[in-house]
Each structure stands twice: as C-alpha cells, then as structure tokens.
C-alpha positions in Angstrom: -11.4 35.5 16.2 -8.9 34.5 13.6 -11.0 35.0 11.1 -11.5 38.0 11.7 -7.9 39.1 11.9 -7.0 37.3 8.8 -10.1 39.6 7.1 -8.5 42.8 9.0 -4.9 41.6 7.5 -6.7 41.0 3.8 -8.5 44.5 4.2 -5.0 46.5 5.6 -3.0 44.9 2.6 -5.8 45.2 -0.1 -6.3 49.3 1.6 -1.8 49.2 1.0 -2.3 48.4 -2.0 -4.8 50.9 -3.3 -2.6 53.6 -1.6 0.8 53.2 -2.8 -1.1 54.4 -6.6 -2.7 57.6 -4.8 0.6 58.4 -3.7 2.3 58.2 -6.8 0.0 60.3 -8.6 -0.3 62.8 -6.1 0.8 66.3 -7.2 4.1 67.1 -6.6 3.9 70.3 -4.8 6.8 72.5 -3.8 9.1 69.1 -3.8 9.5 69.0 -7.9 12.0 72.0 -8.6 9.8 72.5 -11.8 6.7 72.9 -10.3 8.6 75.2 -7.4 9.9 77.2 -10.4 6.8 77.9 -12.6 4.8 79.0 -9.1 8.0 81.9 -8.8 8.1 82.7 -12.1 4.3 83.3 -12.5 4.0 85.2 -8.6 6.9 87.1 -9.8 5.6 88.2 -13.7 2.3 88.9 -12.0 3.6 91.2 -8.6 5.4 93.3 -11.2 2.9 93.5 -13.5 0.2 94.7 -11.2 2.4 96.7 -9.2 5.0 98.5 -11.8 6.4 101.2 -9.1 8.7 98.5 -7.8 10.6 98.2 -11.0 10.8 102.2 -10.7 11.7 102.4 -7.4 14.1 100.1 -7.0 16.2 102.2 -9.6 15.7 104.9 -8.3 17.9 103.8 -5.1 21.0 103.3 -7.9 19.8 107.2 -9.5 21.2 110.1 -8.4 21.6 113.6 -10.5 24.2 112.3 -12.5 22.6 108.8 -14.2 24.1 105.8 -12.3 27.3 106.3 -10.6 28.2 102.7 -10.1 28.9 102.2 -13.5 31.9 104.6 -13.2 32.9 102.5 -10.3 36.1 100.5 -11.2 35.1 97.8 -9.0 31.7 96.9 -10.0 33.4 96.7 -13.7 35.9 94.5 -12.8 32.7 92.4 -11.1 31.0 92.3 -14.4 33.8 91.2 -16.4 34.2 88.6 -13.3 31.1 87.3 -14.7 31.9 87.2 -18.6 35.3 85.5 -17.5 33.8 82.9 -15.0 31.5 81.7 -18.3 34.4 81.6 -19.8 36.8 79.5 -18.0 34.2 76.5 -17.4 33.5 76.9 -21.5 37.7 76.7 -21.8 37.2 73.6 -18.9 34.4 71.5 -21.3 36.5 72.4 -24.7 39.7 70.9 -22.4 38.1 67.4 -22.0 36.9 67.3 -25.3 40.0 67.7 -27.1 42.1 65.7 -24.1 39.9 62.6 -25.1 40.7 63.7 -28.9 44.4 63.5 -27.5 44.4 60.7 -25.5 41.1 58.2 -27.0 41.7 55.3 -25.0 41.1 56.7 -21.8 38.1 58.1 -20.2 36.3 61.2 -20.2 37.6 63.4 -17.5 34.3 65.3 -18.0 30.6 63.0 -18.5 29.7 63.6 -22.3 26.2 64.2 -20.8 27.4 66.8 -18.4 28.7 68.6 -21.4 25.9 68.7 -23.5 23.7 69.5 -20.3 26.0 72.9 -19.7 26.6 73.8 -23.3 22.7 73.3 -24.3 21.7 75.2 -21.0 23.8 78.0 -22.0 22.8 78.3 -25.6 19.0 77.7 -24.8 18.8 79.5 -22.2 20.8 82.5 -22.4 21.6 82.4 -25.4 18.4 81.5 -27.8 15.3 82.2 -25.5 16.4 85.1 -23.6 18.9 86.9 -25.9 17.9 86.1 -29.4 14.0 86.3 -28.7 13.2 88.5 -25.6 15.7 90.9 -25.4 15.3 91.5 -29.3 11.3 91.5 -29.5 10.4 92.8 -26.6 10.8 96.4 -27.1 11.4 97.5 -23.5 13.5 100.5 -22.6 16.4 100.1 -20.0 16.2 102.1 -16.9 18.9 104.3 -18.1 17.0 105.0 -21.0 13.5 106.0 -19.6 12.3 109.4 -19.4 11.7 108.7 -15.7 15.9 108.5 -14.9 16.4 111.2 -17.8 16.2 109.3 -20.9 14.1 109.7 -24.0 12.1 106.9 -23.9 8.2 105.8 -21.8 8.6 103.7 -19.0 7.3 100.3 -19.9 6.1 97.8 -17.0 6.8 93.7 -17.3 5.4 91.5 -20.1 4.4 94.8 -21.5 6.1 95.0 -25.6 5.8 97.3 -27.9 7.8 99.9 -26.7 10.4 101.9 -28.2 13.2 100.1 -27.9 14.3 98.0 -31.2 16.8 95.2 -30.1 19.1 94.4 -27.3 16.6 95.5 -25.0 16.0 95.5 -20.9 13.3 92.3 -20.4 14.9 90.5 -19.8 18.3 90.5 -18.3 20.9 88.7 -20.4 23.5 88.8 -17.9 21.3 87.9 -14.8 20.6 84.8 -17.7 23.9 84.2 -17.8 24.6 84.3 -13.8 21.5 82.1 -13.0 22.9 79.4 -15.4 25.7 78.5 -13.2 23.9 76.6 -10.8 24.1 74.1 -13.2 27.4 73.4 -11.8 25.7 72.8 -8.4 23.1 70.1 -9.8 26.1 68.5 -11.4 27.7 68.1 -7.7 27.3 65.4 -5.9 23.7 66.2 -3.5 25.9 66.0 -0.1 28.3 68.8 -1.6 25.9 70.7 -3.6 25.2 73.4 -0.3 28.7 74.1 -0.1 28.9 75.2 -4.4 25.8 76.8 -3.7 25.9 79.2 -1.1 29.3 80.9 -2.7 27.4 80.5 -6.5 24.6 82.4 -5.1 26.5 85.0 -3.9 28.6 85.8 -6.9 24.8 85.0 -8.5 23.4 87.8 -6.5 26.0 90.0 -6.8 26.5 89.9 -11.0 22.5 90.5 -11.0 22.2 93.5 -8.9 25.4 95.1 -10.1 23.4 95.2 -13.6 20.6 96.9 -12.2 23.3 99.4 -10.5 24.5 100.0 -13.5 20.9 101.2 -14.8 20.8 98.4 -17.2 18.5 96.3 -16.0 14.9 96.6 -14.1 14.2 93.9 -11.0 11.5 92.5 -13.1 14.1 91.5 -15.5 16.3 90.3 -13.5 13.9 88.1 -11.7 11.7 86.9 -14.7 15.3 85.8 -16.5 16.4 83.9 -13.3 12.8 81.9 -13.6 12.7 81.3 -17.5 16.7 80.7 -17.6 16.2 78.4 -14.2 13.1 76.4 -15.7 15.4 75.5 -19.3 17.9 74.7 -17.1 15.6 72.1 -15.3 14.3 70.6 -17.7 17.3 69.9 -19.5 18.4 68.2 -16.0 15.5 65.8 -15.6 15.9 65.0 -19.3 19.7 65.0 -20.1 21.0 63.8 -17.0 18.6 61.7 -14.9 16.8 60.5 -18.0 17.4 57.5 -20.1 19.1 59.7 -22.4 21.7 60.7 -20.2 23.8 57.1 -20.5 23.2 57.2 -24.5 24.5 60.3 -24.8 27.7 59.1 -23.2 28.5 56.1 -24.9 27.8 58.3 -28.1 29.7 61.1 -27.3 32.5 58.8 -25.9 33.0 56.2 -29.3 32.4 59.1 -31.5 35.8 61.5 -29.7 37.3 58.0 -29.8 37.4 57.3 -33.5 38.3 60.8 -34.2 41.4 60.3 -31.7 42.3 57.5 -33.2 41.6 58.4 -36.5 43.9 61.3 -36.0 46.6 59.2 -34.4 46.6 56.9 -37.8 46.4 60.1 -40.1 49.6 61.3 -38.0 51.8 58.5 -38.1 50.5 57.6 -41.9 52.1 60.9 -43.3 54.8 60.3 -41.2 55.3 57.0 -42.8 54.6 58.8 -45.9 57.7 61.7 -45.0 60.1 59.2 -44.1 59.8 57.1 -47.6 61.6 59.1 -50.2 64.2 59.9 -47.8 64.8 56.1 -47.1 65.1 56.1 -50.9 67.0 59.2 -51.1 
C-alpha cells in the first residue's frame, strides 16, 4: 500500500509538472488586451464592410434639411475644443517635468521618463503618424458631409474601401476619435486599484468627443470605431513594451542622467558667465 501511494504521489507531481507548460502556452484569449483588441477591430472592419447602411444611417440621425445642425451648436464647439485643449494640457504637464528636472537636476523626476516617452510616442504614432499622416491622407474617403447621399458632391464610399474622391485630410479614419481614444493611456499609467475611477469619466468625455464628430457630419461610425481599435492596439503595444518591459527601467535611468547633465551643465554655463560679467568690473 505505500508503494502504491508513493507511485500515485510520483505520478500527481510528474502529471504537475507537465501541466504548469500547457498552461503557459495556452492561448491567451479575451484576458491579453491585445488579443481582446485585434478580435474588435477585425468584427468591427468586417460588420461595416458587409453591412455599409450603418455607416449611412447613423448620419442620417445627425441630417436634417439643412446639413448638420450641431455644428452650429455653440456647445458641441466648445466640446470639441475641450478635446484639442485636454491634449494640450497633459502635453504642457510632460514638457513641465522635463524642464523642472532641467531646473532643478538633482532631484527626481516628478513624471517617470518612461511614462513620457510612452504618452508622447502613443500620441505621435498613433494619432499622429498612422492615422493622420497615412489613412486619413491615402485613403480617399469622403466625409459624410461631403457625400452625395447628405447633399455633397461626392460617392458614398463604405470602410476599407480607397480610392475615392477625396485627396487628403479625409474621413477613414477619425483623427479626433484618434486623439480621444489615446487618453486612456493615462488610465494604464494609474495605479490598477484606481484605474476604474480615471476610466469611467475618460470614457465619457471619450464617448462624447467621438460622437460629437460624427454630429458634426465629419466623421462616419466606421471611422470612429476602426480609429479607436488601430489607435487602442499602438497604444498597447507601446505599453507592454515601454512600460512593463525591460526597456521601461533603461529608459529611465537614460532619460534621467541625460536631463541631469544638461541641468547641470546649464547651472555651470550660468554661473561661468557670471564669473565672466563680474571680472572686468572687479578690475574696473
């Protein structure tokens, strides 16, 4: 008998063994944010691409005889320069703790370094380069507004679909929807237990900067949706490599001993042509 529970312990701890492998290369599923984002972004390219009428009726609730009225509307304005200013201020916030280390090169960072570069690349990768330099100037899409269907001159062109008559600065995809979707990159850079309480607020004003473009007749769902996927998938990516990979720590420590030599660099350049200003008038 106790040999045979010493061969069921052997067999239990050799079948452990051989399990703890399976499990880590078992396919993520819905728990990786990646994988979670490249399954919406493909159900989403593919629902509007098969079904085009929801692109044209959904804006055709925001139509009426006289274009789109809400971009008369003071309000929904004011929210759209909300958005440009909001991308603002946390730019003015990043620029602030780089020159305040300049300032000041002794003390820490009030601000990571990799936080920095995560936010800055985010926004000039995503918004910036991939949707804004490449789609919205090569895809040749028309904007609602400018579609024969809402009284423009140009054909109605579905999702994934170029070619079409516009030449640059064009509707797929949505620049500013780009732009909103890139601040949950604040949330990922809050600490997990306080990241529902950034994001529920951030995905309102999210929501709200999105759908006021499409209001506005400047923007189709698709595009809207499609630039929330690609914009949320950079962002991602940049995450899991900038901040939770190995090069998240190097970056600091570069970032840091780099604003410190300047800072102090500065310092001595100051007080040296100081020095230098006060000679002749010792002499004098």
């Amino acid at each position: 008998m106790a040999e045979r529970r010493k061969d069921e312990t052997a067999e239990e701890a050799m079948g452990g063994a051989t399990a703890a492998p399976k499990r880590g290369l078992a396919w993520p599923g819905w728990r990786d944010p990646i994988v979670a984002t490249l399954v919406y972004l493909v159900a989403v390219s593919a629902l509007f691409a098969i079904f085009p009428g929801i692109d044209t009726g959904i804006a055709g609730l925001f139509h009426d005889q006289t274009g789109f009225p809400a971009s008369r509307i003071a309000t929904l304005v004011a929210l759209r320069h909300f958005g440009e200013q909001t991308i603002g201020f946390v730019l003015i916030v990043l620029l602030a703790a780089i020159l305040a280390k300049i300032l000041w090169p002794l003390r820490p960072m009030g601000v990571r370094p990799r936080s920095i570069v995560f936010l800055v690349a985010g926004l000039a990768l995503g918004p910036g380069l991939v949707v804004n330099a490449i789609f919205k100037n090569f895809s040749g899409r028309p904007r609602p507004i400018q579609v024969d269907l809402f009284g423009g001159p140009d054909m109605f062109m579905r999702a994934w679909q170029f070619g079409g008559q516009c030449v640059q600065n064009c509707s797929f995809i949505s620049g500013e929807a780009a732009t909103a979707i890139w601040l949950v990159s604040l949330v990922l850079l809050a600490p997990k237990t306080l990241r529902p309480f950034f994001a529920v607020p951030l995905g309102v004003v999210i929501l709200a900067l999105s759908i006021n473009r499409m209001a506005f007749g400047g923007h189709f769902a698709s595009d809207v949706m499609i630039s929330w996927g690609i914009t949320l998938l950079i962002i991602l990516v940049l995450h899991r490599v900038i901040i939770l990979g190995p090069l998240g720590p190097r970056i600091d420590r570069a970032v840091e001993r780099a604003l410190t030599r300047a800072g102090i660099g500065l310092r001595q350049f100051a007080s040296g042509k100081g020095a230098h200003k006060d000679g002749p008038e010792r002499k004098a």
